[in-house]
PDBQT receptor file of N, H, CA, C and O in Angstrom, charges set to zero:
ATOM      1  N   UNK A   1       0.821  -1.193   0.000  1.00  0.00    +0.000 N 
ATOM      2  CA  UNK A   1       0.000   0.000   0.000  1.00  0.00    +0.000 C 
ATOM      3  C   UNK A   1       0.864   1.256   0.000  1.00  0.00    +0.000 C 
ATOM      4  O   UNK A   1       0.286   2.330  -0.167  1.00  0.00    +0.000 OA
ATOM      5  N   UNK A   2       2.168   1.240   0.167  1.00  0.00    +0.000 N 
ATOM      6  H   UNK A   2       2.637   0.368   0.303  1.00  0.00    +0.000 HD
ATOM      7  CA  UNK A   2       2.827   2.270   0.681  1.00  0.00    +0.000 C 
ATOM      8  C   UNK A   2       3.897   2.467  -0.014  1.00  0.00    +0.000 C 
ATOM      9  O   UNK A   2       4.820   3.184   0.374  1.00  0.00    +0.000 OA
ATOM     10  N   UNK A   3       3.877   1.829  -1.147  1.00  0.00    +0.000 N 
ATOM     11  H   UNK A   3       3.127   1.247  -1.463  1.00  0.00    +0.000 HD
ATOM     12  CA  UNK A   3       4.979   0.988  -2.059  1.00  0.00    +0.000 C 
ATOM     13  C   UNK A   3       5.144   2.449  -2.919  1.00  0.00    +0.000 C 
ATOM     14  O   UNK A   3       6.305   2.859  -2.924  1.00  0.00    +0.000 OA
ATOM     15  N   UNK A   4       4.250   3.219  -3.582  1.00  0.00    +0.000 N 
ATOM     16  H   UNK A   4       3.307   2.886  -3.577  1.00  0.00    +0.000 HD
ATOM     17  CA  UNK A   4       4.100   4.573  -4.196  1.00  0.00    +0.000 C 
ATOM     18  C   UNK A   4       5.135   5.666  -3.500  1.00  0.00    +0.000 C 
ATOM     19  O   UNK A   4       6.056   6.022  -4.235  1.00  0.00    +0.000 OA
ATOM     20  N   UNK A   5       5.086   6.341  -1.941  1.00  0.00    +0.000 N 
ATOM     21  H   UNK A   5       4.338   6.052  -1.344  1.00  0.00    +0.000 HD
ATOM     22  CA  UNK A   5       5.623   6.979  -1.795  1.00  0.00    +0.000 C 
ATOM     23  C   UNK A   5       7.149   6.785  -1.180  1.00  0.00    +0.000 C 
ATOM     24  O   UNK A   5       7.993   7.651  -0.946  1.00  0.00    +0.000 OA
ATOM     25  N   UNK A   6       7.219   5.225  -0.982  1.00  0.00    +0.000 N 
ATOM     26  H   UNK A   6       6.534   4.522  -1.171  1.00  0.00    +0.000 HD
ATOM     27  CA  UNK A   6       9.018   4.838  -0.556  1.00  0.00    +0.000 C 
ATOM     28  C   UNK A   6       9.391   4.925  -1.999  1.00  0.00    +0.000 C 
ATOM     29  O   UNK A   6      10.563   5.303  -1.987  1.00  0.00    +0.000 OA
ATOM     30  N   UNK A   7       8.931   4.742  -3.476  1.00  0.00    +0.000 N 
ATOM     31  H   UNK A   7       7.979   4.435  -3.486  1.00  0.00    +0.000 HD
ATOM     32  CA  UNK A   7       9.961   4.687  -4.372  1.00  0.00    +0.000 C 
ATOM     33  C   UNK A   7      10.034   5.893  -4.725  1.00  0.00    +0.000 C 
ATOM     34  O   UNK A   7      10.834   6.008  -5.654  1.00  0.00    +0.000 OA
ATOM     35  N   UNK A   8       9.243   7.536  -4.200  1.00  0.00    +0.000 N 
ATOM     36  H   UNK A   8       8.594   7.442  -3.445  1.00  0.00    +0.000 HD
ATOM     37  CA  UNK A   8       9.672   8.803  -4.817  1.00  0.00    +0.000 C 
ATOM     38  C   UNK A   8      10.672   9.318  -3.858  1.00  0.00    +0.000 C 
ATOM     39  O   UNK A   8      11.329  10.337  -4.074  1.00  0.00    +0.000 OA
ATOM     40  N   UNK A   9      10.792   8.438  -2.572  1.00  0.00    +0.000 N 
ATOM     41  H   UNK A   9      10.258   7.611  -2.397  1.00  0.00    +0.000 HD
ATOM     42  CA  UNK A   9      11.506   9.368  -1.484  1.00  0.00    +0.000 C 
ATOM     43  C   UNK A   9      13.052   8.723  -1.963  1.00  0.00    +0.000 C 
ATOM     44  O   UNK A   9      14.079   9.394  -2.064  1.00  0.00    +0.000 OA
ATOM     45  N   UNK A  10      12.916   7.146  -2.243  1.00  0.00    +0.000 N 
ATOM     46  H   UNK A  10      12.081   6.601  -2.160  1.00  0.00    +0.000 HD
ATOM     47  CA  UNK A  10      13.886   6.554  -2.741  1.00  0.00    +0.000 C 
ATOM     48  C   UNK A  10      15.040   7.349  -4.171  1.00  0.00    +0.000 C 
ATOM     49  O   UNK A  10      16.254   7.369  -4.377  1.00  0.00    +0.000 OA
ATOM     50  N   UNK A  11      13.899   7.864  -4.825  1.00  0.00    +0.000 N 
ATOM     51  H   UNK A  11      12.913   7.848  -4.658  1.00  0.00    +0.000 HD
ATOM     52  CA  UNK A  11      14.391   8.345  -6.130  1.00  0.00    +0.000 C 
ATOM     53  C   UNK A  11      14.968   9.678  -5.830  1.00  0.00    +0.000 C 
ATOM     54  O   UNK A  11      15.708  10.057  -6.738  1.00  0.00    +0.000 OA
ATOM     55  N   UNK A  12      14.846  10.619  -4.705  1.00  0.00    +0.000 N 
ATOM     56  H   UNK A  12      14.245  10.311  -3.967  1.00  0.00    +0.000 HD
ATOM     57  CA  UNK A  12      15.786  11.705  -4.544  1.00  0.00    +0.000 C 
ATOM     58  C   UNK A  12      16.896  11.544  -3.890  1.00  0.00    +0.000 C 
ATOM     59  O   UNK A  12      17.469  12.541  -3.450  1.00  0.00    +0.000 OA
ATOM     60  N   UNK A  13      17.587   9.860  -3.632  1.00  0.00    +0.000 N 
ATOM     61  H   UNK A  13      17.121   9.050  -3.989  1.00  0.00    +0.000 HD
ATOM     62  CA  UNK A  13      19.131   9.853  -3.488  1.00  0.00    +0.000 C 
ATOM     63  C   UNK A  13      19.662   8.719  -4.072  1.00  0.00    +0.000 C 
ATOM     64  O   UNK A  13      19.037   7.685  -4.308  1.00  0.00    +0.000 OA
ATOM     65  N   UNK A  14      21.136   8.990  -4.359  1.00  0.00    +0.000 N 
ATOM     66  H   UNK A  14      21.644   9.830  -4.167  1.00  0.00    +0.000 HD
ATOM     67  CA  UNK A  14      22.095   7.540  -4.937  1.00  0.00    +0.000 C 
ATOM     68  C   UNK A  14      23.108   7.516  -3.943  1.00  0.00    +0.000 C 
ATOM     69  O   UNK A  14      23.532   8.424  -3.228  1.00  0.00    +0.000 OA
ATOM     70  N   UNK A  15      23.505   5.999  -4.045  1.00  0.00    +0.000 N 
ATOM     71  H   UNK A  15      23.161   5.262  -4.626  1.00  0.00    +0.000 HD
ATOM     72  CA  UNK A  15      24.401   5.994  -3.054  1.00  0.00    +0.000 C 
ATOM     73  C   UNK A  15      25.730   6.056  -4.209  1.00  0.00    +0.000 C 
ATOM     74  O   UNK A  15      25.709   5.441  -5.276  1.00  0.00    +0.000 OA
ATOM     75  N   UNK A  16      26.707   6.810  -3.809  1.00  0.00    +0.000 N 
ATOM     76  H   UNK A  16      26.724   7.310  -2.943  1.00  0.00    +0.000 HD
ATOM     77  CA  UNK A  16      27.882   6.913  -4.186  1.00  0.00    +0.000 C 
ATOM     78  C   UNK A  16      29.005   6.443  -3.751  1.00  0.00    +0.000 C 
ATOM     79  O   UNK A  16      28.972   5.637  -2.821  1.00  0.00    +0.000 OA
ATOM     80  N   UNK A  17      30.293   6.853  -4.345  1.00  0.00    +0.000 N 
ATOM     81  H   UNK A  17      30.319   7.508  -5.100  1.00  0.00    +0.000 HD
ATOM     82  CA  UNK A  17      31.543   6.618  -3.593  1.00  0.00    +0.000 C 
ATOM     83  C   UNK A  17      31.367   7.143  -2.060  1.00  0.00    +0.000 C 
ATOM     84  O   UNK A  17      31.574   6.301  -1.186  1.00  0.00    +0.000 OA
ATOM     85  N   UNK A  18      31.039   8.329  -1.695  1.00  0.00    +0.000 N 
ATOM     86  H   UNK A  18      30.871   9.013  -2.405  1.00  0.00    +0.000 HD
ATOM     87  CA  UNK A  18      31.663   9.154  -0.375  1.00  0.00    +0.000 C 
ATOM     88  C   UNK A  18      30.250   8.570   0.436  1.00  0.00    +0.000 C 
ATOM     89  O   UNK A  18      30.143   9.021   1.576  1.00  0.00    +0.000 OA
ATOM     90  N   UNK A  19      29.222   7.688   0.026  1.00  0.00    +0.000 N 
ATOM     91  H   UNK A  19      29.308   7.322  -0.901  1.00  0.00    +0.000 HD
ATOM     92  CA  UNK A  19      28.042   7.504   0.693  1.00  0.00    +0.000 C 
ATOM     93  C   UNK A  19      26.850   7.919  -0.048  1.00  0.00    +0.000 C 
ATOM     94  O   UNK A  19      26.712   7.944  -1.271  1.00  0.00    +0.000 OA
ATOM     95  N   UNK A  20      25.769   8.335   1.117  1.00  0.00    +0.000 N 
ATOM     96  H   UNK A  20      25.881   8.315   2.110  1.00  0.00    +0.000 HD
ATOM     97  CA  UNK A  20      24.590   9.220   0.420  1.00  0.00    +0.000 C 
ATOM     98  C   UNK A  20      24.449  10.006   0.047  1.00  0.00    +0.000 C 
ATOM     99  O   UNK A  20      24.565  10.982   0.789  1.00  0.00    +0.000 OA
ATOM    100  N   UNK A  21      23.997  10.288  -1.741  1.00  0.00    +0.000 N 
ATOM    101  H   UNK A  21      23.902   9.496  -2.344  1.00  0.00    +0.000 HD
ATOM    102  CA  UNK A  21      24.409  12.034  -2.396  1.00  0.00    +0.000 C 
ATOM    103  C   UNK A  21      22.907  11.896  -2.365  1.00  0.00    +0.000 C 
ATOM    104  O   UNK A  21      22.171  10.909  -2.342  1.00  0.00    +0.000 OA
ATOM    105  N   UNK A  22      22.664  13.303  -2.373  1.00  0.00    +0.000 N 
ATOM    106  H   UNK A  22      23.261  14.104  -2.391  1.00  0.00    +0.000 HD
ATOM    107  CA  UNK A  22      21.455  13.865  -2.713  1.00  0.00    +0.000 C 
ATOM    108  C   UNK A  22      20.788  14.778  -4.228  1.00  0.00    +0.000 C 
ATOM    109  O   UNK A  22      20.910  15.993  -4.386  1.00  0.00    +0.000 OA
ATOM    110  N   UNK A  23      20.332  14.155  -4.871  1.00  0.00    +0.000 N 
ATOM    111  H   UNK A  23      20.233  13.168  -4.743  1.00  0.00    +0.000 HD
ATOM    112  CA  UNK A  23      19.333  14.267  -6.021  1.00  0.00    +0.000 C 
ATOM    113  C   UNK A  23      18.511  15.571  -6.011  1.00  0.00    +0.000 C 
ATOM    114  O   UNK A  23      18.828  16.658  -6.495  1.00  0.00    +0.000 OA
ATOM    115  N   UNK A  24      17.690  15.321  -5.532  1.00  0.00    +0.000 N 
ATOM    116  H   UNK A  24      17.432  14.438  -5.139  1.00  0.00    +0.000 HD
ATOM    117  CA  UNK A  24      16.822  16.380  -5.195  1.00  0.00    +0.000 C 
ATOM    118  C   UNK A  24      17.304  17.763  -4.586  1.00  0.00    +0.000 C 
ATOM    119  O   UNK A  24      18.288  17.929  -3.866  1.00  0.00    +0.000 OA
ATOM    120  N   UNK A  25      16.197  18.939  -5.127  1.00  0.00    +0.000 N 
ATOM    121  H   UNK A  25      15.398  18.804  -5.712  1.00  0.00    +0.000 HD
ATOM    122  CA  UNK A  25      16.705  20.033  -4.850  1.00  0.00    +0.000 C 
ATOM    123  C   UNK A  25      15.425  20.941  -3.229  1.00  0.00    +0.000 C 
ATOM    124  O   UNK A  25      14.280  21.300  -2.952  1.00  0.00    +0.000 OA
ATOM    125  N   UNK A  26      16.543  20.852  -2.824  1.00  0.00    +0.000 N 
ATOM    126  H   UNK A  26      17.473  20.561  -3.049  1.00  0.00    +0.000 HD
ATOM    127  CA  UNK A  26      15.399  21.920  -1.520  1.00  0.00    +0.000 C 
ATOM    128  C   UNK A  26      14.667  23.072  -1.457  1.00  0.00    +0.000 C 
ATOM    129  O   UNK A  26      15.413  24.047  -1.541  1.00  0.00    +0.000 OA
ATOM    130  N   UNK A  27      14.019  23.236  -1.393  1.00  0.00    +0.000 N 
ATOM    131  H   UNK A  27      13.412  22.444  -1.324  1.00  0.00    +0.000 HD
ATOM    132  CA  UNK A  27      13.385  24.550  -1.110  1.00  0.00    +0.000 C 
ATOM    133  C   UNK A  27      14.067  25.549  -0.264  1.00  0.00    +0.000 C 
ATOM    134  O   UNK A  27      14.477  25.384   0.884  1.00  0.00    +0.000 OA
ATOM    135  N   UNK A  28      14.126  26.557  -0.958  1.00  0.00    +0.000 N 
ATOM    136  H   UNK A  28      13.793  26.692  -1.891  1.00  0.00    +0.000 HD
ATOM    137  CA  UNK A  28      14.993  27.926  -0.662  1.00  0.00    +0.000 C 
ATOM    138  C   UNK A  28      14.797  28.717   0.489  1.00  0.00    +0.000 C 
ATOM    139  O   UNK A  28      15.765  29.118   1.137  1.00  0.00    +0.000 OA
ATOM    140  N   UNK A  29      13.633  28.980   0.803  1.00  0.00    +0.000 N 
ATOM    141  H   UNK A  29      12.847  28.654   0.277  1.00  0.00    +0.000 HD
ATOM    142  CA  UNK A  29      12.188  29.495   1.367  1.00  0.00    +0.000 C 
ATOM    143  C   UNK A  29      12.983  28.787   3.216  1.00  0.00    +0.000 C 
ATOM    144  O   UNK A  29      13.453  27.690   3.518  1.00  0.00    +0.000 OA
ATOM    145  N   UNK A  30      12.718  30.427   4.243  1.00  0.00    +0.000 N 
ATOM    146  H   UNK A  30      12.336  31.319   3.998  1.00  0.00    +0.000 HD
ATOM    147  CA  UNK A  30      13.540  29.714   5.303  1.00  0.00    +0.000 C 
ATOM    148  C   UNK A  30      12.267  28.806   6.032  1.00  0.00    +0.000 C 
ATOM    149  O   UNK A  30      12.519  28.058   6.977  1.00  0.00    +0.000 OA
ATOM    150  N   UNK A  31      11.358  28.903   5.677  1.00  0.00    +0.000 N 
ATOM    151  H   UNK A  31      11.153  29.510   4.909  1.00  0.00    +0.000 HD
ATOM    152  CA  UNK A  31      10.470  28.216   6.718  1.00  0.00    +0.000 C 
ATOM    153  C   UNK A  31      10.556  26.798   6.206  1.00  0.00    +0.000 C 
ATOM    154  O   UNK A  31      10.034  25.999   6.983  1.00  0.00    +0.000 OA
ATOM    155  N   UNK A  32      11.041  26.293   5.175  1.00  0.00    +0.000 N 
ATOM    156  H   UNK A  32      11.464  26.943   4.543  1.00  0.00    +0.000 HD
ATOM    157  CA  UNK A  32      10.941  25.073   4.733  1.00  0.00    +0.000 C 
ATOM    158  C   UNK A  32      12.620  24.598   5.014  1.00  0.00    +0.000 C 
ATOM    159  O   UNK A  32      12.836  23.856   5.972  1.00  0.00    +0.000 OA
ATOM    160  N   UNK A  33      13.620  24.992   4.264  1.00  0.00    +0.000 N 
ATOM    161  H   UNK A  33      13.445  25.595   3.485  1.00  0.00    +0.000 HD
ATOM    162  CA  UNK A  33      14.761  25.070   4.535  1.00  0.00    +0.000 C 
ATOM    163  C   UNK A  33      15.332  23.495   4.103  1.00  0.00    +0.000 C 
ATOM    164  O   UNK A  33      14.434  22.986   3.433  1.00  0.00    +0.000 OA
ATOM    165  N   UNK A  34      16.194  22.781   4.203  1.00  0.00    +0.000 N 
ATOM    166  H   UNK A  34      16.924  23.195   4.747  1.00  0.00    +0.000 HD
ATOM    167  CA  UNK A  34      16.870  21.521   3.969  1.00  0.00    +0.000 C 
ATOM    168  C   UNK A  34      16.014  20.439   4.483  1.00  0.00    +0.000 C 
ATOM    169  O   UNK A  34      15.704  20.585   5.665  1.00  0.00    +0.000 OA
ATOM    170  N   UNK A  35      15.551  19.385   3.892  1.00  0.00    +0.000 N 
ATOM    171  H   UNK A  35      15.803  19.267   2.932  1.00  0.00    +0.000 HD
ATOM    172  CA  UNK A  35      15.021  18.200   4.423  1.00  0.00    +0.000 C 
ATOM    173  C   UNK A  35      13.717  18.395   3.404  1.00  0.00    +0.000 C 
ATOM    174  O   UNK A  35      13.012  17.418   3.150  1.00  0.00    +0.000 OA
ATOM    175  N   UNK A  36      13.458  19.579   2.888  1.00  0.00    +0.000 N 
ATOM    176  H   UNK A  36      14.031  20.372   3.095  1.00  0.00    +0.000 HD
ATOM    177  CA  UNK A  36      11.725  19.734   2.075  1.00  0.00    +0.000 C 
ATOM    178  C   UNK A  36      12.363  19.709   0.775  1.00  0.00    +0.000 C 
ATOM    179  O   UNK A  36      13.254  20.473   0.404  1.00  0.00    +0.000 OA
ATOM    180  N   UNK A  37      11.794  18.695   0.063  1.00  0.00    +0.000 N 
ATOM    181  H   UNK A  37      11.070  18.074   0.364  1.00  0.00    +0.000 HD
ATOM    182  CA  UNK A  37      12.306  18.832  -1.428  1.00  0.00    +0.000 C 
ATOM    183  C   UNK A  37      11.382  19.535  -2.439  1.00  0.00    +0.000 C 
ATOM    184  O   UNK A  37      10.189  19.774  -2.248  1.00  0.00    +0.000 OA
ATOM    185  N   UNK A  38      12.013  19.801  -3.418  1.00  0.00    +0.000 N 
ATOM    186  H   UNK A  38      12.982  19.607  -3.574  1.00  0.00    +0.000 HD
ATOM    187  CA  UNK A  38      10.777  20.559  -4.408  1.00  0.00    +0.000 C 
ATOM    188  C   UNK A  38      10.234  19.838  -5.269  1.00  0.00    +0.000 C 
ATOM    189  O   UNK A  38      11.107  19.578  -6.097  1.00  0.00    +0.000 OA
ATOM    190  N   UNK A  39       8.873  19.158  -5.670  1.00  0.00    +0.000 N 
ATOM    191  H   UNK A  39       8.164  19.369  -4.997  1.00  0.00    +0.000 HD
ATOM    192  CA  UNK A  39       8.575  18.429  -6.389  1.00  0.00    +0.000 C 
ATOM    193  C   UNK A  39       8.537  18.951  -8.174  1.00  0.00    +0.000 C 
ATOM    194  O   UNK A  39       8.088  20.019  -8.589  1.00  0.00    +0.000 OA
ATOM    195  N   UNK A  40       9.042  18.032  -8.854  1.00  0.00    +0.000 N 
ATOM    196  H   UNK A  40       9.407  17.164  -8.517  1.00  0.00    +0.000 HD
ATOM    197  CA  UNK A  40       9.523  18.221  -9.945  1.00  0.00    +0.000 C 
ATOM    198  C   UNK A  40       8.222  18.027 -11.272  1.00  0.00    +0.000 C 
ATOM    199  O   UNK A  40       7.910  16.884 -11.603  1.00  0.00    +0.000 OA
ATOM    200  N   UNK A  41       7.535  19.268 -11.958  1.00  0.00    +0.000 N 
ATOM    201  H   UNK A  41       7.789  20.197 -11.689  1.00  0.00    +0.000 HD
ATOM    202  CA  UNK A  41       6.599  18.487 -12.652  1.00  0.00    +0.000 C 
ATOM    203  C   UNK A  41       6.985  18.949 -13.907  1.00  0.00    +0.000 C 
ATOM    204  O   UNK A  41       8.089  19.472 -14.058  1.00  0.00    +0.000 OA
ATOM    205  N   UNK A  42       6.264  18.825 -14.748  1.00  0.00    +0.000 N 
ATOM    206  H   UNK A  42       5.367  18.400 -14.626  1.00  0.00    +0.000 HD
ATOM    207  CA  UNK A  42       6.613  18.800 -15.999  1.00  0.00    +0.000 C 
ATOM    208  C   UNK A  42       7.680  20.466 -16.511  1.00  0.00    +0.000 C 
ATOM    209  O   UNK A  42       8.770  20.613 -17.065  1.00  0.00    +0.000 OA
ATOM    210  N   UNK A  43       6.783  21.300 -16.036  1.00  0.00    +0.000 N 
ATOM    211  H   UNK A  43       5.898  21.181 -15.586  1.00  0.00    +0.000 HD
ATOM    212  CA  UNK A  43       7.238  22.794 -16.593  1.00  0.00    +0.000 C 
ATOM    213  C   UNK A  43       7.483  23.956 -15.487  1.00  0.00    +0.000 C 
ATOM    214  O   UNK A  43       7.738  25.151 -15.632  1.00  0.00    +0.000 OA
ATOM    215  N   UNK A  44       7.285  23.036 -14.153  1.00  0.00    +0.000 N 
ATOM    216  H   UNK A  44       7.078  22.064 -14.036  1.00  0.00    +0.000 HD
ATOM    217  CA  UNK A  44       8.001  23.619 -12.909  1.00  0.00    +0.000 C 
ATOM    218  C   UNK A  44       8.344  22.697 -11.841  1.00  0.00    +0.000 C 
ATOM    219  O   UNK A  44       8.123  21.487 -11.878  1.00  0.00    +0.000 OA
ATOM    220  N   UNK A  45       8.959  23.400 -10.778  1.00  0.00    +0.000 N 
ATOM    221  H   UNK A  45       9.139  24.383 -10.748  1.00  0.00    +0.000 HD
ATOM    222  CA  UNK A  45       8.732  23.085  -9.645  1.00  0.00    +0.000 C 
ATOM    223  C   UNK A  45       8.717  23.649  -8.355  1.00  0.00    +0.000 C 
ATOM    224  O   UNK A  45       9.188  24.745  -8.051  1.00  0.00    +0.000 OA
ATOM    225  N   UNK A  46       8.138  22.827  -7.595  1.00  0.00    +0.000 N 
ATOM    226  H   UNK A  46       7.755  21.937  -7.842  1.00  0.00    +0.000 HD
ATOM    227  CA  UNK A  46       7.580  23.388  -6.633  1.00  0.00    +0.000 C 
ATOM    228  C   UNK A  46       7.316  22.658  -5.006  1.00  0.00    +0.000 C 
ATOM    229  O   UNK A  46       7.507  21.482  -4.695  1.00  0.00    +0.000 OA
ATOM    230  N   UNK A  47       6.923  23.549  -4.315  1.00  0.00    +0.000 N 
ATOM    231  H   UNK A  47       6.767  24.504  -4.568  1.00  0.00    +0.000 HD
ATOM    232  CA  UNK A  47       7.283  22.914  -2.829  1.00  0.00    +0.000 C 
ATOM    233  C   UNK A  47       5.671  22.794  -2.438  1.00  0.00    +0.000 C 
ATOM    234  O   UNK A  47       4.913  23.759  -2.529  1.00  0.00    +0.000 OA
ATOM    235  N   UNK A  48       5.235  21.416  -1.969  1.00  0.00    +0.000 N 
ATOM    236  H   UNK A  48       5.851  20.632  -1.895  1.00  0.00    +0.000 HD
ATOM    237  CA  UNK A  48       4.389  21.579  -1.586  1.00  0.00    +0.000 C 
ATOM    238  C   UNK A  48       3.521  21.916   0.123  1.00  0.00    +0.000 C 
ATOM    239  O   UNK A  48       2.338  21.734   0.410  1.00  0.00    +0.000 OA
ATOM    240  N   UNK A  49       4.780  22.511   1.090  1.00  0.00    +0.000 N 
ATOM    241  H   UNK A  49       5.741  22.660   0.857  1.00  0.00    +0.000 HD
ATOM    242  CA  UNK A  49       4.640  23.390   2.080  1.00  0.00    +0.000 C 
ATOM    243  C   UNK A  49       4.343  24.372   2.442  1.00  0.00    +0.000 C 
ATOM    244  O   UNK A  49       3.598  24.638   3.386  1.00  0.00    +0.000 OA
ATOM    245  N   UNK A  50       5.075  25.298   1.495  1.00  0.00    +0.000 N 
ATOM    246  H   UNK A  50       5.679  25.081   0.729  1.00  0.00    +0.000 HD
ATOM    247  CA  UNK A  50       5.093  26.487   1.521  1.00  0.00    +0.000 C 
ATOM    248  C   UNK A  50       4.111  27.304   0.118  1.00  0.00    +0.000 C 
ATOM    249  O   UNK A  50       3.621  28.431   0.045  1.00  0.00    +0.000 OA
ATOM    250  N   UNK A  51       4.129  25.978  -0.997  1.00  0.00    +0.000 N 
ATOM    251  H   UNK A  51       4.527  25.063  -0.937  1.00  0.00    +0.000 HD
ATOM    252  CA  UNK A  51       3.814  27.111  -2.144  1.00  0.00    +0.000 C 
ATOM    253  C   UNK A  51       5.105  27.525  -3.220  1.00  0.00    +0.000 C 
ATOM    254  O   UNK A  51       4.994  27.569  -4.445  1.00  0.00    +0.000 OA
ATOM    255  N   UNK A  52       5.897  27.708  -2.721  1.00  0.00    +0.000 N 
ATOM    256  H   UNK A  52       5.987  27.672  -1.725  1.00  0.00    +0.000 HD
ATOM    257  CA  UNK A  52       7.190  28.066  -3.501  1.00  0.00    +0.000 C 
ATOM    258  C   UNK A  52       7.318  27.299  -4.883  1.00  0.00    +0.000 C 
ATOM    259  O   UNK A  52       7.559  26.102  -5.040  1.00  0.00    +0.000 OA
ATOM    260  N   UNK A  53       7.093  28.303  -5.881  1.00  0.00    +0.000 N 
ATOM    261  H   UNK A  53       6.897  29.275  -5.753  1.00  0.00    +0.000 HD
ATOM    262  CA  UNK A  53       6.853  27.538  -7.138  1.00  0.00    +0.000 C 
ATOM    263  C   UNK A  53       8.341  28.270  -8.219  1.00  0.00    +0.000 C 
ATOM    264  O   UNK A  53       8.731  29.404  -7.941  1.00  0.00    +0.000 OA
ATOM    265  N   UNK A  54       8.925  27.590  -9.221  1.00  0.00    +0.000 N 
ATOM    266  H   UNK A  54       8.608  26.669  -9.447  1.00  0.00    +0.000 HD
ATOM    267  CA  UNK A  54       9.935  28.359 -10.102  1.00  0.00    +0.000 C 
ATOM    268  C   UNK A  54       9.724  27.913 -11.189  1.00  0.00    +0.000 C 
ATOM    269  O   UNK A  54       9.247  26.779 -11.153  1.00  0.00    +0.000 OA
ATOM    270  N   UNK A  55       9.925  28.455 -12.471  1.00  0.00    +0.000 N 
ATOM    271  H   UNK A  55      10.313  29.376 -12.501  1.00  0.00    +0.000 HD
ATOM    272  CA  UNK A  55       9.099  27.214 -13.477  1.00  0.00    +0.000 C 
ATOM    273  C   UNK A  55      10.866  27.128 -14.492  1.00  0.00    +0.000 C 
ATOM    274  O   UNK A  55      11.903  27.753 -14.272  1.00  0.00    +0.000 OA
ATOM    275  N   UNK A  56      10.597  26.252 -15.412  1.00  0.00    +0.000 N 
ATOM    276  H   UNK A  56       9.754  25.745 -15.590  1.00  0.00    +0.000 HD
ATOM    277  CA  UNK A  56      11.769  25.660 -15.821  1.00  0.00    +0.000 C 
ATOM    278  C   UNK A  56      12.214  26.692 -17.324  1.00  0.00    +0.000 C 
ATOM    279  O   UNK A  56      11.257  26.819 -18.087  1.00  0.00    +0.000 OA
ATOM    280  N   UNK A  57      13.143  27.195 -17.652  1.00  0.00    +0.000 N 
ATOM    281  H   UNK A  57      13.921  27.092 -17.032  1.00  0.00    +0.000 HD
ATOM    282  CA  UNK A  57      13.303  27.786 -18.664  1.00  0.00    +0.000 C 
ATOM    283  C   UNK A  57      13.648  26.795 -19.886  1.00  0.00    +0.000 C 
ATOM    284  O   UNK A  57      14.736  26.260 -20.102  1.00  0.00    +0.000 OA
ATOM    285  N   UNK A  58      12.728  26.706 -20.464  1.00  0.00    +0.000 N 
ATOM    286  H   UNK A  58      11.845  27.141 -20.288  1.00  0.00    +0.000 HD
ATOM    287  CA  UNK A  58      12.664  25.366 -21.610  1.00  0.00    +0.000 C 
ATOM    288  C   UNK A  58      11.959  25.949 -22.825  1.00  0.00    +0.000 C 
ATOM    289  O   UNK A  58      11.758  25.249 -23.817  1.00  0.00    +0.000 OA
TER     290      UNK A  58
């Protein structure tokens, strides 16, 4: 049942040489700060805490 959101949390890191790198990008915004990632959609992204939206120059 739960199988959906362990493989998106899964997909914002690889394990590397030095250990765990991180993929994903954080939200800028101090009330959210490191640990809140920005969800990635087609022609932006955005945080779904705060609102904090940037859209992609494409």
């Amino acid at each position: 049942m739960g199988d959906k959101w362990q493989k998106a949390k899964v997909s914002k890191f690889v394990v590397g040489e030095n250990g765990l790198e991180i993929k994903g990008e954080y939200c800028p915004e101090p009330q959210c700060g490191p640990g809140i990632f920005l969800a990635v959609h087609g022609n932006r992204k955005s945080c779904g805490r705060c609102g904090y939206t940037v859209k992609n120059d494409e």
